[in-house]
N, C-alpha and C positions, 0 to 999 in steps of 0.2 A: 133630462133623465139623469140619475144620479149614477157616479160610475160605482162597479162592484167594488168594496173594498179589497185587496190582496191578503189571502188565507195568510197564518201566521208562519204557516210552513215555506210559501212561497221562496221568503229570501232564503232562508238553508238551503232549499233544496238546487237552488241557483246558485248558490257557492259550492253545492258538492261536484254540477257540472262544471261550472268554471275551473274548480279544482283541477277536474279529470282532463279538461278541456285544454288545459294549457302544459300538460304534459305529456298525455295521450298515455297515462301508464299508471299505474292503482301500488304502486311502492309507498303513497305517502297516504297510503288509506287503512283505516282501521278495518277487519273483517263486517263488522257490521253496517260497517258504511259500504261497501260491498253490495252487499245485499240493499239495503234500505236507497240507494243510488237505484237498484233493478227495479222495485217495488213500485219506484214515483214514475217508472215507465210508462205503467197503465193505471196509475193512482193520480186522479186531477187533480186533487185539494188534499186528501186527509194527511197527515205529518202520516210516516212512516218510519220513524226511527225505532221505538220503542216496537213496534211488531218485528224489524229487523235484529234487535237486542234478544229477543222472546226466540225468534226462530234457531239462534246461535245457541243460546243457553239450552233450548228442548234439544238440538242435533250436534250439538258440542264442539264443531268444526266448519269451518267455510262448504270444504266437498260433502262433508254431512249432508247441509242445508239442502246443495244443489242435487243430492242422491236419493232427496227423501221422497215420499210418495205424496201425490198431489192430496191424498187424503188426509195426512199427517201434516202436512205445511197449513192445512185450512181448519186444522184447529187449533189455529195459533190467532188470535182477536187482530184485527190488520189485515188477515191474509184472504182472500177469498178466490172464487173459478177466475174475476178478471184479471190480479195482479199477479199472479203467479206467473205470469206470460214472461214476463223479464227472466225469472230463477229460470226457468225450464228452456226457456229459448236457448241463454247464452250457453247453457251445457249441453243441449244438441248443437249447436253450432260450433263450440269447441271438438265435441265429437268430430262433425264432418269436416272441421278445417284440418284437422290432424291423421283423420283419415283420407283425405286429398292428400296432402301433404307427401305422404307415404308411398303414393301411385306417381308410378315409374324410378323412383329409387331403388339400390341396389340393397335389399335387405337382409342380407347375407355376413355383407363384410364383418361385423362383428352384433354379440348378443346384448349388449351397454346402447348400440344406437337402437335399438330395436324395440327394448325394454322402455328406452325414453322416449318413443316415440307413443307405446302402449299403454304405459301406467296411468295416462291424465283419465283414460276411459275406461279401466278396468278396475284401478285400485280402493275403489268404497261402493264396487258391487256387493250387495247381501247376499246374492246367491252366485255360485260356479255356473263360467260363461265360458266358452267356450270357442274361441276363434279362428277362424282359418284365413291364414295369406295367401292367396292365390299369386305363381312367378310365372314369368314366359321364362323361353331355354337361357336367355341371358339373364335370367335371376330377377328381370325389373320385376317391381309390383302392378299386380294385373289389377285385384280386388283385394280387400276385406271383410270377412261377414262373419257376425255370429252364429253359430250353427245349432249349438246345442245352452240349455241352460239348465240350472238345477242339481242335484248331489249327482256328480260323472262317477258313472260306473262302465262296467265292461256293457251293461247291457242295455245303457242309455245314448250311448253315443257310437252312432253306427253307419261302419265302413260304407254301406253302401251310400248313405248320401252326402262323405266327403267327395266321393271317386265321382258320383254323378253331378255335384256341383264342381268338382273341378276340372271336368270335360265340357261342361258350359260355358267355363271360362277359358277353355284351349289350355289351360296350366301345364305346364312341363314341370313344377314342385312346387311344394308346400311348406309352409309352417304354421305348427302348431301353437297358441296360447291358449292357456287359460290363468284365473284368478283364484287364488286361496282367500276367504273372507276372512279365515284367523288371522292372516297377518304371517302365516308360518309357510316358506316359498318351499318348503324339503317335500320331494313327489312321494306320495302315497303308493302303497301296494299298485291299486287299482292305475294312478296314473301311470304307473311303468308298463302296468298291462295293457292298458289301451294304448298308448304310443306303437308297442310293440305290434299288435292288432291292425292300427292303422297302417303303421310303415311297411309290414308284409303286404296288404292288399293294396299299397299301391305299387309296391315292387310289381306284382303280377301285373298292373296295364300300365308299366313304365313309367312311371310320377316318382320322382325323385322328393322324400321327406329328408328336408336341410335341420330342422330345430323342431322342439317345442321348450317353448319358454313359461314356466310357473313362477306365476307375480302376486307377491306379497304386499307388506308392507314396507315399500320402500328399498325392499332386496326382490332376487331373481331368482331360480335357480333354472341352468341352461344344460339341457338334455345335451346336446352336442360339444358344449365345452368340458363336459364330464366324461365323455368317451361312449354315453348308450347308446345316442344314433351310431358310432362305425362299430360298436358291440353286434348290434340288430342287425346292422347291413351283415356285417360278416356270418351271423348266425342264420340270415336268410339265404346266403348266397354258398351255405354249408351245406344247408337241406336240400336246395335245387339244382348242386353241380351234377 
């Protein structure tokens, strides 16, 4: 029986692992090798370079690629329902290692560890996402979920099922993120109104709001280092002396 010849991709694609193999770390990697490295995941034989080149040039960025929608990636020649497995995989998996990570940390001490903790999964969302830190009375991290998504207004994101998920998780406080997809972290009319919103009604069943953090591109802007949380707290605890 004759043996199968070796595809012509075979050796590349065996020096990209070796590559990665003997360093365990992607610094001496092009972006598209990046990708085209995920692709031969679930791609047996065919070269995957050029649909990795094709996917960077249509989404212009490494986090692009990984952000795009499985329909958008499969109009790319190369990419189909099976090899997409690699892209999608490792940015859910990045996800939950970072939000593992997070749980039982003290997430308070400052808005800089907070923010670097949060940007790798928020910052190339297309739409406003919305997320809540759930803390016990020592501040550690209980959970985090996204709760709400889509354009945040007063009337899209609503108290009652912070305060209801945050009594399923026994939380003693919260913090607030969400993402600006412009790129622009400075809080909207609306975001100062919803903060406020929330921070009163959890003042009423005792849930202490530490932060809300709005993440941009690459900058922050932190409710709490700017003075509106102890603005609110003060302006709640005026109303109900």
């Amino acid at each position: 029986m004759d043996t199968p010849k070796p595809h012509k991709s075979e050796g590349h694609r065996k020096r990209l692992r070796e590559k990665f193999l003997t360093t365990m770390d992607l610094s001496g990697f092009h972006d598209y090798e990046v990708i085209e490295l995920l692709l031969t995941l679930a791609t047996p034989r065919r070269d995957c370079k050029q649909a990795a080149k094709d996917a960077l040039e249509k989404f212009k960025t490494l986090q692009g690629v990984f952000e795009a929608s499985p329909k958008a990636l499969q109009e790319i020649k190369g990419i189909g329902p099976a090899n997409l497995l690699g892209i999608k995989l490792i940015k859910a998996v990045a996800d939950r290692y970072l939000e593992k990570k997070l749980i039982k940390k003290d997430a308070v001490n400052n808005s800089k560890e907070l923010f670097d903790h949060l940007y790798h999964s928020m910052r190339d969302k297309t739409r406003e996402c919305f997320r809540v830190i759930f803390l016990d009375a020592k501040n550690k991290v209980i959970a985090s979920e996204t709760l709400f998504e889509g354009t945040l207004t007063a009337s899209s994101v609503y108290p009652r099922e912070v305060i209801s998920a945050a009594l399923t998780h026994h939380a003693a406080a919260l913090i607030f993120a969400h993402n600006h997809p412009s790129g622009d972290p400075n809080p909207s009319p609306e975001d100062v109104s919803i903060t406020r919103q929330l921070l009163f009604a959890c003042k009423v069943v005792g849930i202490t709001v530490h932060e809300h953090l709005v993440i941009g591109d690459n900058r922050y802007f932190s409710f709490a280092d700017q003075g509106h949380i102890a603005r609110m707290n003060h302006e709640y605890n005026q109303q109900n002396s």
